[in-house]
Every structure is written in structure tokens, then in C-alpha cells.
C-alpha positions in Angstrom: 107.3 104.0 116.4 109.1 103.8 119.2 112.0 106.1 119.3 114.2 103.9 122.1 114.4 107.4 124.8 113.7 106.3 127.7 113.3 108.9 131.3 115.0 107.3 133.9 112.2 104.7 135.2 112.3 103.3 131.7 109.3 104.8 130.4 109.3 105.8 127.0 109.4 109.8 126.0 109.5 112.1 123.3 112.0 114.7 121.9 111.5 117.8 120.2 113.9 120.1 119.4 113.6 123.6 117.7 115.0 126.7 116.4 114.0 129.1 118.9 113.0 129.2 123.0 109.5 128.1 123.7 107.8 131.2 124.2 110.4 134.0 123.4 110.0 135.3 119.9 113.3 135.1 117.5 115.6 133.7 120.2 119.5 132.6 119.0 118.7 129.2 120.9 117.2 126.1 120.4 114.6 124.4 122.6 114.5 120.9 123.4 111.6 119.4 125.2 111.2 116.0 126.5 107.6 114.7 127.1 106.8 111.0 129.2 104.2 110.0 131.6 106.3 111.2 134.7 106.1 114.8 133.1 107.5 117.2 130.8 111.2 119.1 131.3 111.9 122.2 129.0 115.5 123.0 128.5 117.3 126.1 126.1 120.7 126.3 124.9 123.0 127.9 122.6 123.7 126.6 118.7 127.3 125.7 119.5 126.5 124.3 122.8 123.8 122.3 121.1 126.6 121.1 118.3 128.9 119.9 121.2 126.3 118.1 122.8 125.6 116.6 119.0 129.3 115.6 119.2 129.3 114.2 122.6 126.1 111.8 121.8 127.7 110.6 118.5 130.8 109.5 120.4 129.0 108.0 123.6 127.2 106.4 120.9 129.8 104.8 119.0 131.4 103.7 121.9 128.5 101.8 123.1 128.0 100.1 119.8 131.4 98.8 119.7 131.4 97.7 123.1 132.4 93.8 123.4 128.7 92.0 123.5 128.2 89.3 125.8 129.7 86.7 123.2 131.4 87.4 119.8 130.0 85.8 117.1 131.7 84.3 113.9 130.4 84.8 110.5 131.5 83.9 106.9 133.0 86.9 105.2 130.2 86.9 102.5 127.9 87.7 105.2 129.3 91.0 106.9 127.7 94.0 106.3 128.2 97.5 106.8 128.3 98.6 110.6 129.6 95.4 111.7 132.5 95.4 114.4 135.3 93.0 114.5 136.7 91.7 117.6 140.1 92.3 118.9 142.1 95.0 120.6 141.2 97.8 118.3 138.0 99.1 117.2 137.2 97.9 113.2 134.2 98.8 111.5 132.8 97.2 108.2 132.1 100.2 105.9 131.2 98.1 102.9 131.5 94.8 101.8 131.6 93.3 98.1 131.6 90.1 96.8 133.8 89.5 93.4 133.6 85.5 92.5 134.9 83.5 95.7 136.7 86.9 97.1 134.8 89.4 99.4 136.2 92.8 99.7 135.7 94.6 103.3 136.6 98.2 103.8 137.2 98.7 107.2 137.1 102.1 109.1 139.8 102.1 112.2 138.2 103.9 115.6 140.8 106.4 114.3 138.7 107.3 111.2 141.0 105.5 108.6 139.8 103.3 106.2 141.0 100.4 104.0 140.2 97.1 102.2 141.1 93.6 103.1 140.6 90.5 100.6 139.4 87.1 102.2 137.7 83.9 100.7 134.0 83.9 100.8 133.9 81.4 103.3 136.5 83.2 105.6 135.5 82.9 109.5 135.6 87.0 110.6 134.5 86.9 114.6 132.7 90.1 115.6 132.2 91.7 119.0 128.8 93.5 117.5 126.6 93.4 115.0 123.6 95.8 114.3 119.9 94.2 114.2 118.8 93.3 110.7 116.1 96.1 110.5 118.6 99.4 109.5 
């Protein structure tokens, strides 16, 4: 399966990461390896430094998922799903959606980390800057 890292040619590669420093026997580190056809590099680095850099991926993360695609798309309310972003100024983010007769209910989560739930018709037009692939 192809994990989606990438060295910088665009060649895939491999991560490992471990307790420990490659060769160094009960180190307070982790090791992180990264393996593709141009080579292998071997970095090291502390547990907090390595739950910062945890913290900076999830971010850089989220903000490339929600940023605008190349045209939003419009779907019926019925048919969001969790993960999907609606467009507009502010960053909304489907956390669940439930149908209930002709009513869907759509908890949203604010870029801000709030959450609450809006009521539309099933049939509702929502227009999205993103939505994840099918296969999650």
C-alpha cells in the first residue's frame, strides 16, 4: 500500500519511526528513518520535540485539507458525511451527520474546535470547498 510520502523527486519512501537511536542502546530519543530509491536519511530527536513536530503535521495537515479546491461542489444535505468542509469564510467541518425523516442533522466543528448542530431538509443544497475520497 502506498503510504502517499514522497522524497522530493516524487518518488515514493518509507517511514519508520522508533523508541530509541539506531544503534545506541536505551536512548531517551526516537529514531525516524526514511528509506526511497535516492537513498536512506537517519534522523534522532527528543520525545517532546517529536510531539511538537506531531503537532505541527496535524495542523499543516488540516490546513491543507480545508484549503478551497479548484471548484466547490454542492451536494444534498442527506449526502454529507463526516470530514466534509463547507465553503465560505470560515473553516466548517462535518463531524457527523444524521438523517431523522426529511430532516438531516449536521454537527459541525468550527476551525476553532467548537462544535454544534444545524437542521436542514434532506434535499438542502450545502456547497463544499472539500471533500475527502470515498475510501476512508
Amino acid at each position: 500500500m502506498d503510504s502517499g510520502i514522497t522524497d522530493a523527486e516524487g518518488r515514493p519512501g518509507a517511514i519508520t519511526v522508533a523508541a530509541g537511536e539506531p544503534g545506541r542502546a536505551a536512548s531517551p530519543r526516537l529514531g525516524i528513518r526514511f528509506s526511497s530509491p535516492a537513498g536512506e536519511s537517519v534522523w534522532s530527536c527528543a520525545p517532546e520535540a517529536a510531539r511538537e513536530l506531531a503537532g505541527l503535521l496535524l495542523r499543516a495537515a488540516e490546513e491543507a485539507e480545508n484549503a478551497p479546491g479548484d471548484h466547490p461542489i454542492t451536494v444534498a444535505a442527506a449526502d454529507l458525511r463526516r470530514g466534509d468542509v463547507r465553503d465560505g469564510d470560515r473553516a466548517m467541518t462535518v463531524e457527523s451527520a444524521r438523517t431523522d425523516g426529511a430532516a438531516v442533522h449536521v454537527t459541525w466543528r468550527s476551525g476553532a474546535g467548537r462544535s454544534w448542530t444545524q437542521a436542514y431538509a434532506a434535499d438542502a443544497a450545502i456547497t463544499l470547498k472539500r471533500r475527502l475520497p470515498d475510501e476512508r
